[in-house]
KEKENU-873116 format. One record per residue: residue number from 0; residue in three letters; x, y, z of N, C-alpha, C in turn. Coordinates in steps of 0.1 Angstrom, whole numbers. Layout:
! KEKENU-873116
{NUM "ALA" {X Y Z} {X Y Z} {X Y Z}}
...
This chain:
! KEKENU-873116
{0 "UNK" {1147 -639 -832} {1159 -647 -832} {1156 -662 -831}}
{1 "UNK" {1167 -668 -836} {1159 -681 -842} {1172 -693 -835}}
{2 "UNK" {1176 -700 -823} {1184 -709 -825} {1181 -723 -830}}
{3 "UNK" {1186 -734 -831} {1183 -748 -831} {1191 -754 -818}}
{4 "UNK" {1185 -767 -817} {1187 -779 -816} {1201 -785 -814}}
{5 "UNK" {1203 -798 -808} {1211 -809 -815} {1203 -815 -830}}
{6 "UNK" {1192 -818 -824} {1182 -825 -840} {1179 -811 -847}}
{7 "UNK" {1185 -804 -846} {1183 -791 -859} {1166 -790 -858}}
{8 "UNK" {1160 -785 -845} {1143 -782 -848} {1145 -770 -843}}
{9 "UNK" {1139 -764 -854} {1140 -750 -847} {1131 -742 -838}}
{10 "UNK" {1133 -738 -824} {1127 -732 -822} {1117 -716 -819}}
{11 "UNK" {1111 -714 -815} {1102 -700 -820} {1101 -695 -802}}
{12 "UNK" {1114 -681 -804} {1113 -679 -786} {1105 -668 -783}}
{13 "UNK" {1100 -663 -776} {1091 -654 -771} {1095 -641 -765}}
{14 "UNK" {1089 -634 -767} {1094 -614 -766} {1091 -620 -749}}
{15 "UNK" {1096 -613 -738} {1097 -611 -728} {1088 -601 -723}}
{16 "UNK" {1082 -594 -714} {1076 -591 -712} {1079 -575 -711}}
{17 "UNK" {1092 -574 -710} {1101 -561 -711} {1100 -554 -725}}
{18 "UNK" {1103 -564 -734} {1108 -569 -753} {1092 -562 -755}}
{19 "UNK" {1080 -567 -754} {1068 -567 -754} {1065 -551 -757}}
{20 "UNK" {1066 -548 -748} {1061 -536 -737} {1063 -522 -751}}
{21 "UNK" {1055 -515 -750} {1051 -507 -764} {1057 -492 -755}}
{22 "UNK" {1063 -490 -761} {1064 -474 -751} {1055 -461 -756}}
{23 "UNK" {1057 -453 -744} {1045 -449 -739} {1042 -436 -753}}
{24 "UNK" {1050 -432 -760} {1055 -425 -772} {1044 -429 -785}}
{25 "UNK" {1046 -445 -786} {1039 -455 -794} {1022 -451 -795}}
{26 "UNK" {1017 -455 -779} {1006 -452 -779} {990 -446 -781}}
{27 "UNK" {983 -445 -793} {979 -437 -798} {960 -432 -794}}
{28 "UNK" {965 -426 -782} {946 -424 -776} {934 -420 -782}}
{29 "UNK" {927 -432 -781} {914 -428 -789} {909 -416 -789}}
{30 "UNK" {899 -409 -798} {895 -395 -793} {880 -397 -788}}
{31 "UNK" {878 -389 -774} {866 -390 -764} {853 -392 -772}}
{32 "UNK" {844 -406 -769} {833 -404 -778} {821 -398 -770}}
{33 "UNK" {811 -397 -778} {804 -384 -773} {794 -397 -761}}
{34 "UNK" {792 -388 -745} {784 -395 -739} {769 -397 -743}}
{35 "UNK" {764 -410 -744} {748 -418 -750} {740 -410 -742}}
{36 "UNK" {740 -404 -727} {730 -397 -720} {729 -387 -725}}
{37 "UNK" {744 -378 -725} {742 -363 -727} {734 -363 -741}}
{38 "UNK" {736 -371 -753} {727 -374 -768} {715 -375 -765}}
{39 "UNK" {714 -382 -754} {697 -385 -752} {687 -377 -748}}
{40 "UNK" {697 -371 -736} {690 -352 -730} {686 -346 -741}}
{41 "UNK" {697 -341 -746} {696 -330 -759} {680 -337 -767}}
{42 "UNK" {682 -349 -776} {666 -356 -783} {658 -346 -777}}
{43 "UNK" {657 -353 -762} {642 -350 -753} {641 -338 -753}}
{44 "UNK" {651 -329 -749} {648 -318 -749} {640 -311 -759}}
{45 "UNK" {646 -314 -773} {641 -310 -784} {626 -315 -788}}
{46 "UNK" {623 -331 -782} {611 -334 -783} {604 -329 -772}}
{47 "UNK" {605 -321 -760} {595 -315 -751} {596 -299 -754}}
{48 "UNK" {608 -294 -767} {600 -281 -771} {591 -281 -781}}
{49 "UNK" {594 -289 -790} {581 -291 -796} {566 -296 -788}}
{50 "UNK" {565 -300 -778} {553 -303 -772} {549 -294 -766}}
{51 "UNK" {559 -285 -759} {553 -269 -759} {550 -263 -768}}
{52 "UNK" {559 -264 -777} {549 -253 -787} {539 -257 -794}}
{53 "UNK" {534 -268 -790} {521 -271 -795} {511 -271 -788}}
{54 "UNK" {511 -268 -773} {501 -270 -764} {500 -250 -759}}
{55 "UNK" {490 -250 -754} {483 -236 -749} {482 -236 -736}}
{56 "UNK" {478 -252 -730} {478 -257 -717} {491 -249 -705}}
{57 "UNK" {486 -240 -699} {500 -239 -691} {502 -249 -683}}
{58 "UNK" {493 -255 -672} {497 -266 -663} {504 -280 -673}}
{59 "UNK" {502 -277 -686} {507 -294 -695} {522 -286 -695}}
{60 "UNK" {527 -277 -695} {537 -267 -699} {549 -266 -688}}
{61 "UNK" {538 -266 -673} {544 -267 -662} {551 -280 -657}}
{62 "UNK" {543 -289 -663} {543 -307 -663} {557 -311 -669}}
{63 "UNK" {557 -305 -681} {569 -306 -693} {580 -301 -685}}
{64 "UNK" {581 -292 -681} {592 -284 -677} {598 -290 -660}}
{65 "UNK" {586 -294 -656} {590 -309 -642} {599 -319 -651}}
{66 "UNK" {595 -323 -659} {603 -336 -663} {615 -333 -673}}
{67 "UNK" {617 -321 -678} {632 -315 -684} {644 -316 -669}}
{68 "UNK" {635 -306 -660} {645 -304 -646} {648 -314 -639}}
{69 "UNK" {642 -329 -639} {645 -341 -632} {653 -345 -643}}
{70 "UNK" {654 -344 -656} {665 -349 -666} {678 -341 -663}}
{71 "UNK" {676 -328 -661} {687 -321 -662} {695 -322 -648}}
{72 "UNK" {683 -327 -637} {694 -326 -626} {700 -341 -624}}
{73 "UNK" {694 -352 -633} {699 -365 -634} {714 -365 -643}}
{74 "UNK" {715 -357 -654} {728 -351 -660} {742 -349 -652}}
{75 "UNK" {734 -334 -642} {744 -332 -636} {750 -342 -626}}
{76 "UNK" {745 -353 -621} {750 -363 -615} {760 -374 -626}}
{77 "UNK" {762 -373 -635} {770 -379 -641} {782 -377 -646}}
{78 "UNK" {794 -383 -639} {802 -383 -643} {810 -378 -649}}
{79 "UNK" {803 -382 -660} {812 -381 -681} {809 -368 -682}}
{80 "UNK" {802 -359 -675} {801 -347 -680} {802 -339 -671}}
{81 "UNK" {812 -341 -660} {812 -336 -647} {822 -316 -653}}
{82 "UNK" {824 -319 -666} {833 -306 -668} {817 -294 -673}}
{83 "UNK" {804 -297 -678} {793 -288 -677} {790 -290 -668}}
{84 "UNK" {794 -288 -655} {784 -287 -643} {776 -277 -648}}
{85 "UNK" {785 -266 -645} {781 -251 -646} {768 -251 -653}}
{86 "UNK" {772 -251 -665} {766 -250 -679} {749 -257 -674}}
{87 "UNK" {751 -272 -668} {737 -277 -662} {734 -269 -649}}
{88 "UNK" {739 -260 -642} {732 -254 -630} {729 -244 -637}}
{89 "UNK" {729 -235 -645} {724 -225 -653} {710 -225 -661}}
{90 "UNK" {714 -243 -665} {704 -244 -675} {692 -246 -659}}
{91 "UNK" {694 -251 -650} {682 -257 -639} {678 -244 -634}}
{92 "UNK" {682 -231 -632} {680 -218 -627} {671 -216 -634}}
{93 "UNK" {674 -216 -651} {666 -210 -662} {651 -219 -662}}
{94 "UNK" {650 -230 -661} {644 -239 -659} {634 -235 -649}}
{95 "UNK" {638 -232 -638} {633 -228 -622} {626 -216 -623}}
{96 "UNK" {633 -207 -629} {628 -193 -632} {613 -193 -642}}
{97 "UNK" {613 -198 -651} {607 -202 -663} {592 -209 -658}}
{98 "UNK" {593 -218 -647} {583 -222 -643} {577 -219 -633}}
{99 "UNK" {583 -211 -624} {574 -201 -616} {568 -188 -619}}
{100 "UNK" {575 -184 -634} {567 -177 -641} {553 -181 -648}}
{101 "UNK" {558 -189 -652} {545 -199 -655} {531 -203 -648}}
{102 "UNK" {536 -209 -633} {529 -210 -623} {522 -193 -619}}
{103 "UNK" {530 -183 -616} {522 -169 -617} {513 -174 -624}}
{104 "UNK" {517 -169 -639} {508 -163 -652} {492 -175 -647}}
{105 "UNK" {498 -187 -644} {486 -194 -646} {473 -187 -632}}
{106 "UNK" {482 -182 -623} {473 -180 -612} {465 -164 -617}}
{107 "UNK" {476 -156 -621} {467 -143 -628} {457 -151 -633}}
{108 "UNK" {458 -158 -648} {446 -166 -658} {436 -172 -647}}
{109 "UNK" {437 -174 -641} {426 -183 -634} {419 -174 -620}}
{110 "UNK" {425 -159 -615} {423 -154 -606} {413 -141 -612}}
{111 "UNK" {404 -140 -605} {399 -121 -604} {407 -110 -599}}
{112 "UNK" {413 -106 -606} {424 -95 -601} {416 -85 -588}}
{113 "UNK" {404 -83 -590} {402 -75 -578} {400 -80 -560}}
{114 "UNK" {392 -89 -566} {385 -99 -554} {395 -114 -553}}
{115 "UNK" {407 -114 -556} {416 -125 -552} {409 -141 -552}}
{116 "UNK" {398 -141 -555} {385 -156 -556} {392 -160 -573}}
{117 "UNK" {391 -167 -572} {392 -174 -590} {375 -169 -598}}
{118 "UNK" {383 -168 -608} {372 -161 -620} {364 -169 -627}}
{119 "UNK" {359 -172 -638} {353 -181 -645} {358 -191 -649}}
{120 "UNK" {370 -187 -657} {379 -196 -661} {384 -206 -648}}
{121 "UNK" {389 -201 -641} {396 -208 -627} {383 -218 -623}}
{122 "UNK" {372 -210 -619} {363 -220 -615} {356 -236 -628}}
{123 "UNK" {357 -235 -641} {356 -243 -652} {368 -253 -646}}
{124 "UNK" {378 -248 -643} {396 -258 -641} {392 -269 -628}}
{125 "UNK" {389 -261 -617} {387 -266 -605} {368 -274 -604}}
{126 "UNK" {364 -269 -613} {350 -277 -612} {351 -293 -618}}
{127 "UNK" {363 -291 -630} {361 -303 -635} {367 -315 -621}}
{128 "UNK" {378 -306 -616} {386 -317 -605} {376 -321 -593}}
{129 "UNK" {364 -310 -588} {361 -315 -579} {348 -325 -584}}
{130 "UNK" {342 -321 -597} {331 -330 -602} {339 -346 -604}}
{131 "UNK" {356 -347 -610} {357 -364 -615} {358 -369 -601}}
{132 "UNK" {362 -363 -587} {366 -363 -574} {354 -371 -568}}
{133 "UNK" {340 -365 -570} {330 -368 -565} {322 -380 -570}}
{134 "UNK" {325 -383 -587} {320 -391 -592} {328 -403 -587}}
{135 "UNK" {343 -404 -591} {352 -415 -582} {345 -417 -572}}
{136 "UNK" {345 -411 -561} {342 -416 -546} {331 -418 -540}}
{137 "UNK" {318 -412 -553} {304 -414 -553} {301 -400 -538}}
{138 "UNK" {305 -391 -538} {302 -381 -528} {295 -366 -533}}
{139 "UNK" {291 -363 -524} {283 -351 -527} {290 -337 -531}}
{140 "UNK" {286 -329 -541} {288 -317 -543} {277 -311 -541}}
{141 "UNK" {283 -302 -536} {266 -285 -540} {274 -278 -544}}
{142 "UNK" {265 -264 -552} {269 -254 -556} {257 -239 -551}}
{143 "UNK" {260 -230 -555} {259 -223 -548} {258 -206 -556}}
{144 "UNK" {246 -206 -564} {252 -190 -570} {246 -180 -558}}
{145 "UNK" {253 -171 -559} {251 -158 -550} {250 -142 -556}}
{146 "UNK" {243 -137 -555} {237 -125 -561} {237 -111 -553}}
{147 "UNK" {244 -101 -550} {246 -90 -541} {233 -83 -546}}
{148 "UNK" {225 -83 -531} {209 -77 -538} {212 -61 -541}}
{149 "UNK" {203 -58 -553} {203 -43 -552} {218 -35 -554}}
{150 "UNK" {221 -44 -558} {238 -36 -567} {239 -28 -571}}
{151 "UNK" {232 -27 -581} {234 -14 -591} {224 -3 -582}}
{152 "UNK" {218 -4 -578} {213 8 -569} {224 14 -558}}
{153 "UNK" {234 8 -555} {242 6 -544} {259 15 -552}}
{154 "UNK" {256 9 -565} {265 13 -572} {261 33 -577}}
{155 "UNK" {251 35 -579} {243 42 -590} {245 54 -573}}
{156 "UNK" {242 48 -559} {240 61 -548} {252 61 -547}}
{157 "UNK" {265 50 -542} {275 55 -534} {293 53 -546}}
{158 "UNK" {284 53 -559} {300 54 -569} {307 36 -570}}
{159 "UNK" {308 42 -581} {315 28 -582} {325 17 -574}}
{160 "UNK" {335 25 -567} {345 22 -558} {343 20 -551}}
{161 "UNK" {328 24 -546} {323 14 -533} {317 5 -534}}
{162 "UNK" {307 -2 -548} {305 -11 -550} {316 -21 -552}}
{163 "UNK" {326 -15 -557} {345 -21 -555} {346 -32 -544}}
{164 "UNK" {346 -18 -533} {351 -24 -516} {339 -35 -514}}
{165 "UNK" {326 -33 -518} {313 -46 -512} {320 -56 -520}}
{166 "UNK" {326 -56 -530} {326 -72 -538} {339 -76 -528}}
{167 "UNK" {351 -70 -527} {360 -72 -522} {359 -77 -506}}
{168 "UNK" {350 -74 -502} {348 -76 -487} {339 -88 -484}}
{169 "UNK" {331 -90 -495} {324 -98 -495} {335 -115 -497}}
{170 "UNK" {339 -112 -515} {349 -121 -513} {358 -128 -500}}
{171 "UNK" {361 -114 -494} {370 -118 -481} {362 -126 -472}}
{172 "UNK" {349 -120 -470} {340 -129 -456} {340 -145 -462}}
{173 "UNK" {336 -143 -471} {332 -159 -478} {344 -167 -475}}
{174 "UNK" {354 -163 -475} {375 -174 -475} {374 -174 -460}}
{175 "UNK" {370 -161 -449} {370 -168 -437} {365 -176 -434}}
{176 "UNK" {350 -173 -440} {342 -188 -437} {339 -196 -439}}
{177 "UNK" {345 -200 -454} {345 -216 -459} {355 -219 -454}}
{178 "UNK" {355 -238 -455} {361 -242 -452} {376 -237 -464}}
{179 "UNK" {386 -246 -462} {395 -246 -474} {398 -256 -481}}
{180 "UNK" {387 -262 -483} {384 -275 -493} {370 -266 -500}}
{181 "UNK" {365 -257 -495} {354 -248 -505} {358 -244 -516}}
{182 "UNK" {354 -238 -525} {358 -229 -536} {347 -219 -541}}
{183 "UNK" {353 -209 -541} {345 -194 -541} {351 -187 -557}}
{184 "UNK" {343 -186 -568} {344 -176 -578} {339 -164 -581}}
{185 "UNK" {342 -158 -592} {337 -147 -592} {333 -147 -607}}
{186 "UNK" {316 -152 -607} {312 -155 -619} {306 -142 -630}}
{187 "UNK" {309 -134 -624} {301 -121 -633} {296 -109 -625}}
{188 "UNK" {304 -99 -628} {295 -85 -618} {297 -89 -606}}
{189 "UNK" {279 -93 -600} {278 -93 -587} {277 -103 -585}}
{190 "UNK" {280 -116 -593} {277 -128 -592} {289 -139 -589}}
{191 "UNK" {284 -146 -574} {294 -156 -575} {292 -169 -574}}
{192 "UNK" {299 -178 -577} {297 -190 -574} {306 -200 -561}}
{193 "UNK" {300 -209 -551} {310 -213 -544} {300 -228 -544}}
{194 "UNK" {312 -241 -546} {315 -247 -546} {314 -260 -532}}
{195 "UNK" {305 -264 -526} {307 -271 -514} {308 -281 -514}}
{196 "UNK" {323 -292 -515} {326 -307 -518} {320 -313 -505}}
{197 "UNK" {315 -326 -503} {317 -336 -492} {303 -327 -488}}
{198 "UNK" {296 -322 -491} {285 -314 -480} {270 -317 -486}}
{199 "UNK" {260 -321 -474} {251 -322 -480} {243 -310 -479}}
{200 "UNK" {227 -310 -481} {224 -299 -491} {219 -291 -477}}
{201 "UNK" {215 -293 -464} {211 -293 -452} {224 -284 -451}}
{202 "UNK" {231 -291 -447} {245 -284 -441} {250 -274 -452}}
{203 "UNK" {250 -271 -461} {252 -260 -474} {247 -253 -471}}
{204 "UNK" {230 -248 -466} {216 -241 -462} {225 -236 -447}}
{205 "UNK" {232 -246 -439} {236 -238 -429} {246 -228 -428}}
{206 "UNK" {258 -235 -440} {271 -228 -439} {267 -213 -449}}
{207 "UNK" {254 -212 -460} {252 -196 -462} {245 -195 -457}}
{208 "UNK" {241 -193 -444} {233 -186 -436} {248 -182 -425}}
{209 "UNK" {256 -189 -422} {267 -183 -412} {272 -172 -420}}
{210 "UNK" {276 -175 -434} {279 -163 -441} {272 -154 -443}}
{211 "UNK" {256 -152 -445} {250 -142 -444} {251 -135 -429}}
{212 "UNK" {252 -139 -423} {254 -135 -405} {271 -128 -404}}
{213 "UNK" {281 -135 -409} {291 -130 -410} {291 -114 -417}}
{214 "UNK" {292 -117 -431} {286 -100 -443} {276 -93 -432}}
{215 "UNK" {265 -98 -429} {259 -84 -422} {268 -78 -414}}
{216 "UNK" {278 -84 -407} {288 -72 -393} {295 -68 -401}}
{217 "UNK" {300 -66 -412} {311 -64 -423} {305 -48 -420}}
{218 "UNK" {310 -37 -414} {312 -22 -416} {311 -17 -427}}
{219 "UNK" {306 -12 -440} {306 -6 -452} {297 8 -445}}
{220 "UNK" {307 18 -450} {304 32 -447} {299 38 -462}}
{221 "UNK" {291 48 -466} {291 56 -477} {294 66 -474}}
{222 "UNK" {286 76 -477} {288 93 -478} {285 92 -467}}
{223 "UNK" {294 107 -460} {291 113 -440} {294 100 -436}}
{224 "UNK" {300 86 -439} {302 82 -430} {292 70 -424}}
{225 "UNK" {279 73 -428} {265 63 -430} {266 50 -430}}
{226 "UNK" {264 39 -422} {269 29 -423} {254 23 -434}}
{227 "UNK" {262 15 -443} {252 5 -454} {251 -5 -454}}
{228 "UNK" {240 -13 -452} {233 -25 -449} {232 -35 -463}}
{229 "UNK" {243 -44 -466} {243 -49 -479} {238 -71 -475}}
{230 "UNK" {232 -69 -480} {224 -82 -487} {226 -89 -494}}
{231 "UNK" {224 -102 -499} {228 -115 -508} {214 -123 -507}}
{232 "UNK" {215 -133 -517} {203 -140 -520} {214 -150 -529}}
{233 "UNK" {207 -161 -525} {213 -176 -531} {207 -181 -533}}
{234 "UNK" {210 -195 -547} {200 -199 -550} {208 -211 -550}}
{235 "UNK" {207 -227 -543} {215 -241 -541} {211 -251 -548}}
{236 "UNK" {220 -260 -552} {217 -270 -557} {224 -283 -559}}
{237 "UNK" {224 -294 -555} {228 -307 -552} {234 -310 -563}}
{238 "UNK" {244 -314 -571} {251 -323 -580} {245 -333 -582}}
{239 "UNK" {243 -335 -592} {242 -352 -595} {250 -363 -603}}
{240 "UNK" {250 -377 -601} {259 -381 -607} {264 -379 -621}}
{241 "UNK" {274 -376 -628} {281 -370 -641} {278 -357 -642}}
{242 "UNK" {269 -349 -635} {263 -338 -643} {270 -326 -642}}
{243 "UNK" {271 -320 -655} {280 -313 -660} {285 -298 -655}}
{244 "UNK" {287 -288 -653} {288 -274 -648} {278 -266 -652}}
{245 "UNK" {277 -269 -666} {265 -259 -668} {251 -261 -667}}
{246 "UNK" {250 -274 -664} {234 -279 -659} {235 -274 -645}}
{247 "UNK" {244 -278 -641} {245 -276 -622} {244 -260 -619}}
{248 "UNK" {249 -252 -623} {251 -238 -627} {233 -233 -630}}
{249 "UNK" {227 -239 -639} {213 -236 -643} {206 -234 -631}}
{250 "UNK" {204 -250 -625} {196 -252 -619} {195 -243 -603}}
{251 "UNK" {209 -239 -601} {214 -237 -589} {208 -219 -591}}
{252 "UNK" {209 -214 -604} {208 -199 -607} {190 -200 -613}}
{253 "UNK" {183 -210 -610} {171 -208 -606} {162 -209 -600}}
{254 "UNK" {170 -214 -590} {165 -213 -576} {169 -199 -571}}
{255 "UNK" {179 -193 -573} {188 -178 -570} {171 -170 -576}}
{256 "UNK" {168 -172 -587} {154 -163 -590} {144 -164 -581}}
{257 "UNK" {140 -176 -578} {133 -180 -563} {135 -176 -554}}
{258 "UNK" {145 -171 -552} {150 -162 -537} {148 -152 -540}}
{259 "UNK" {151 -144 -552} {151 -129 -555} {137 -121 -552}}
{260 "UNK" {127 -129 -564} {112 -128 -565} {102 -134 -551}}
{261 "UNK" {113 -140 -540} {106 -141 -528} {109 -131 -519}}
{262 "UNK" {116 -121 -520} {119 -107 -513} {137 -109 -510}}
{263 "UNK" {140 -113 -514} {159 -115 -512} {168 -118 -500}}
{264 "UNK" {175 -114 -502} {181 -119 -484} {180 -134 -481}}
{265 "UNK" {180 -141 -485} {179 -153 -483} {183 -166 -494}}
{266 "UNK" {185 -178 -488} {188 -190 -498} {175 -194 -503}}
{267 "UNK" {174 -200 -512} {166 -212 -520} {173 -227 -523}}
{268 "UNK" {172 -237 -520} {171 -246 -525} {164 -252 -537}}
{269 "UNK" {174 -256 -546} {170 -261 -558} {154 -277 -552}}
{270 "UNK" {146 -274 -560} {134 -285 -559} {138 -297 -559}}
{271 "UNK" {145 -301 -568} {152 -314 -571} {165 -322 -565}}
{272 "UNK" {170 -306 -552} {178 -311 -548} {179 -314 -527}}
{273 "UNK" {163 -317 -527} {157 -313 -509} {159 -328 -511}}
C-alpha cells in the first residue's frame, strides 16, 4: 500500500512483523540429510572387511575388530542416530562375540591340546616377541631343548597313555616352576623347548636342575602299581645378539646330544655359550 506526501513523494511502508510472519501451514521442512559419521562408519567398515579378508593373521583380525568396536561404540554416542541405538548394541554384541571367538581359535592354534604348553607354532609367535624384546633392551635370553630320556622304551613297556600322563605331568612341573615370564613349548614328541628371558646362562643351569629335582617326586605308577623313575636331559644355550630361532634352536639341541651320549639325566651347556 502506497500513500503520499504533501510534496507527492511517495513512500514505501513496511510489513510489520505480524504482516511478515509466514504461517505455520506455509512452511516447508527440509527432508533429514543423511548423518557424515554414520557415512563414514559404514566406508570403514567396508574398508576393514576387506582387510580381513585379505589377512590369515588372526591377532591382525583381532586388531581390526578392536578398532570397528571403538567406532561403533563412538556411533552410539551420537546423537543424530540416537533412534539405532539398538541396532548399534547388537552390532557391538556381534562384534564381542566374534572376537573372543577369535581369541579362542588363536589360543587352540598356538596351544598343544594335550599338555596345555604352546606348540610350535605358538612358540615361533612368542619367540619372535621375546627375541625383538631382548635385542631392544640389549638383555639376555637362553633356551633350553629338553628330551624325556628313554621314551619310547617307556612308551613300548607301559602303553601309550602313560607315556600321555609323563608328558602331561611333566608339562605341569615345568609351569610350577618357571617363572611366568618363562615360556615352555612342546616342540615334538618328547621334545620341548623353554625359553628363559632376563636369565643368565649360570642361573638357567640352576633353574633345570630345580626342575629336574621337582619331576623326580612327580608319582608315575605303571602296571601293579610300580612306581616309574622318569628322566630328562637338556641341552642350553645363550642367545646372541639378532640371532634367529633356528640357529638358537640348533645350537641349544646340540648340546641336548652332549648330554644324551654323556649318560642323560642331566643339562649341557652349549660351548659357546659358558
Amino acid at each position: 500500500m502506497i500513500r503520499r506526501t504533501k510534496e507527492d513523494k511517495p513512500l514505501q511502508l513496511v510489513r510489520s512483523a505480524t504482516e511478515g510472519r509466514k504461517k505455520p501451514g506455509n512452511t516447508r521442512r527440509k527432508s533429514p540429510q543423511p548423518d557424515t559419521s554414520t557415512i563414514d562408519y559404514y566406508k570403514h567398515v567396508e574398508q576393514y572387511a576387506q582387510k580381513i579378508r585379505g589377512t590369515e593373521d588372526v591377532s591382525e583380525i583381532i586388531g581390526i575388530l578392536d578398532t570397528v568396536l571403538s567406532e561403533t561404540r563412538d556411533l552410539r554416542l551420537n546423537n543424530e542416530v540416537y533412534s539405532a541405538q539398538e541396532q548399534v548394541r547388537l552390532a557391538e554384541q556381534k562384534i564381542e562375540t566374534l572376537k573372543l571367538e577369535l581369541e579362542q581359535l588363536r589360543e587352540l592354534v598356538h596351544t598343544d591340546p594335550m599338555t596345555g604348553v604352546f606348540n610350535r607354532r605358538g612358540l615361533d609367535t612368542v619367540y619372535l616377541r621375546e627375541a625383538a624384546r631382548a635385542d631392544r633392551n640389549e638383555n639376555i635370553l637362553c633356551a633350553v631343548v629338553i628330551d624325556l630320556d628313554n621314551f619310547k622304551h617307556i612308551n613300548d613297556t607301559y602303553g601309550h597313555q602313560f607315556g600321555d600322563e609323563v608328558l602331561i605331568q611333566f608339562a605341569k612341573t615345568a609351569k610350577q616352576t618357571l617363572r611366568p615370564s618363562d615360556v615352555i613349548a612342546r616342540f615334538g614328541g618328547e621334545e620341548f623347548v623353554i625359553l628363559l628371558p632376563d636369565t643368565p646362562t649360570e642361573s638357567a643351569v640352576w633353574v633345570m636342575q630345580r626342575l629336574q629335582n621337582n619331576f623326580s617326586k612327580i608319582n608315575l605308577q605303571g602296571a601293579g602299581n610300580q612306581p616309574v623313575s622318569i628322566t630328562f636331559s637338556g641341552g642350553l644355550a645363550m642367545r646372541r645378539l639378532q640371532e634367529n630361532q633356528n640357529s638358537l634352536i640348533k645350537r641349544a639341541d646340540e648340546a641336548l646330544y652332549q648330554a644324551k651320549i654323556s649318560g642323560k639325566d642331566r643339562v649341557v651347556v652349549a660351548t659357546d655359550s659358558q
